[in-house]
C-alpha angles and dihedrals in degrees: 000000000000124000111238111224100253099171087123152023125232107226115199126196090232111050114220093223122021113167100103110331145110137216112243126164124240094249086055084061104044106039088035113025123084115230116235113243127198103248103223096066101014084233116144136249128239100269138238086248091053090046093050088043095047096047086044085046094060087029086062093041091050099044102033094237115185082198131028110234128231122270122223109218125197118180134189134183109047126205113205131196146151139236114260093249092063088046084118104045132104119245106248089055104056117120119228091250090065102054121085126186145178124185100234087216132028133178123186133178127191120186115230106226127244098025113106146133147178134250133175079335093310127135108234117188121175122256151180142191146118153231127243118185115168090199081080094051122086093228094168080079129071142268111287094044107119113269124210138253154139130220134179147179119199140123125290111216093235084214104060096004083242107167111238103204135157131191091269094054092057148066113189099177111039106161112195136175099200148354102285097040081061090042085056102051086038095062092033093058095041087049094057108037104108107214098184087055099054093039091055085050089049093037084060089055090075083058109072122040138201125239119225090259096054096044083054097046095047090055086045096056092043091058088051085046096072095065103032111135119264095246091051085039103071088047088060128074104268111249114195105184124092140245098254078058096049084051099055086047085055090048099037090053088074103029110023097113084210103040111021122127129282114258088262093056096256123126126181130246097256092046089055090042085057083052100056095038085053097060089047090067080065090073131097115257104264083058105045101089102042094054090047083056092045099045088058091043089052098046089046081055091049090050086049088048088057093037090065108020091195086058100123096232112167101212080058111041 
């Protein structure tokens, strides 16, 4: 497998995912970072920079890249730890030598170049990357025992670094056992997105709006949604993202320079789908991608719901 070139991190004003994480280079992880083991054996796992190097290798097949791009990395939930030699040293005098760390969860995302589009005036360029928590692993096992991870190809919104993803871009629950079984279900997934296809269904979004009302009555019921009971529930669009979520859309219809209403109170249906997508960059990492999916599944649902008017869709009734 080729190396990628790690030397430095592309650091971008708008942050592709807040919430609790932090921006960190490849070569941070891999000349400072520990590699989790599974304890019943001490064998590795596979690690956050394979991960990165597999996902920009099919990435490179698929697309036909000349470079690989760099990645920008953000971590969260670090687990921190010392050398045997400082187990007796305060805090505050460990050398850096002594410390060691890995970020129990990374996501990353590179832009594959020359592949753009526009949509409602906004700047689209195709992208991939993926998601590893090890909270997810089983790592009191062996080596050999499937190891998590997501991965997904979509479309960044140039203007607010927002992810566009559908179901078919993403693969939320890739079990693999090496290098070259990942490699496998990478590639697989990136050969058979079809990007035409979800650019035309978010294209169409520009096309329905909202009226105040409606706007109003689809965070309402959100809101509702959260404590439904579990029988009324499963009979209800799932909706993934939080309270706290439901709360910034809210906020960001009147005051997102981007993405805010019209002066009559509409919005139309891609500007709310940037909403929604906005508030999702405010998850931890495990959740991110979910809730992107979700966002475009439940806008697609909205545009069904004032397509037929008589479509019993609960967020609307």
């Amino acid at each position: 497998m080729e190396v990628m070139d790690i030397s430095h991190v592309e650091v971008s004003t708008s942050p592709f995912l807040e919430a609790n994480t932090s921006e960190v280079s490849l070569r941070e992880i891999r000349e400072r970072h520990v590699i989790p083991v599974f304890l019943k054996d001490n064998e590795p796992t596979i690690s956050q920079v394979e991960f990165v190097e597999v996902v920009a290798e099919a990435a490179r097949d698929v697309f036909g890249l000349g470079t690989t791009p760099i990645p920008t990395v953000r971590v969260s939930h670090p687990i921190k730890g010392r050398t045997f030699d400082a187990r007796h040293k305060k805090a505050q005098d460990l050398l850096p030598h002594e410390k060691t760390i890995y970020n129990e969860r990374m996501a990353f995302m590179l832009t594959i170049p020359g592949i753009t589009d526009e949509i409602g005036g906004n700047t689209l360029e195709l992208s991939v990357g993926g998601v590893k928590a090890y909270n997810l692993d089983n790592l009191n096992s062996v080596k050999g025992s499937p190891e998590h991870f997501k991965v997904f190809v979509g479309f960044r919104n140039f203007v607010c670094t927002n992810l566009c993803v559908s179901t078919d871009g993403a693969k939320l629950d890739i079990r693999a056992k090496s290098l070259e079984d990942l490699y496998q279900q990478v590639f697989l997934l990136f050969q058979e997105y079809d990007a035409v296809k979800q650019l035309s269904q978010m294209n169409q979004f520009t096309g329905y709006f909202l009226e105040e009302r409606q706007f109003a009555q689809i965070i309402g019921r959100a809101r509702l949604y959260q404590f439904l009971p579990r029988e009324l529930k499963v009979e209800v669009p799932e909706l993934l993202i939080n309270d706290t979520q439901v709360s910034r859309i809210a906020e960001c219809y009147y005051s997102d320079p981007n993405f805010q209403r019209q002066d009559n109170g509409s919005i139309d249906l891609w500007k709310f789908y940037n909403l929604m997508t906005g508030a999702t960059k405010h998850s931890y990492i495990d959740k991110y991608l979910e809730r992107g999916v979700n966002s475009f599944d439940f806008t697609r649902q909205v545009q069904g719901a004032l397509e037929s008017p008589s479509h019993n869709f609960w967020y609307l009734r």
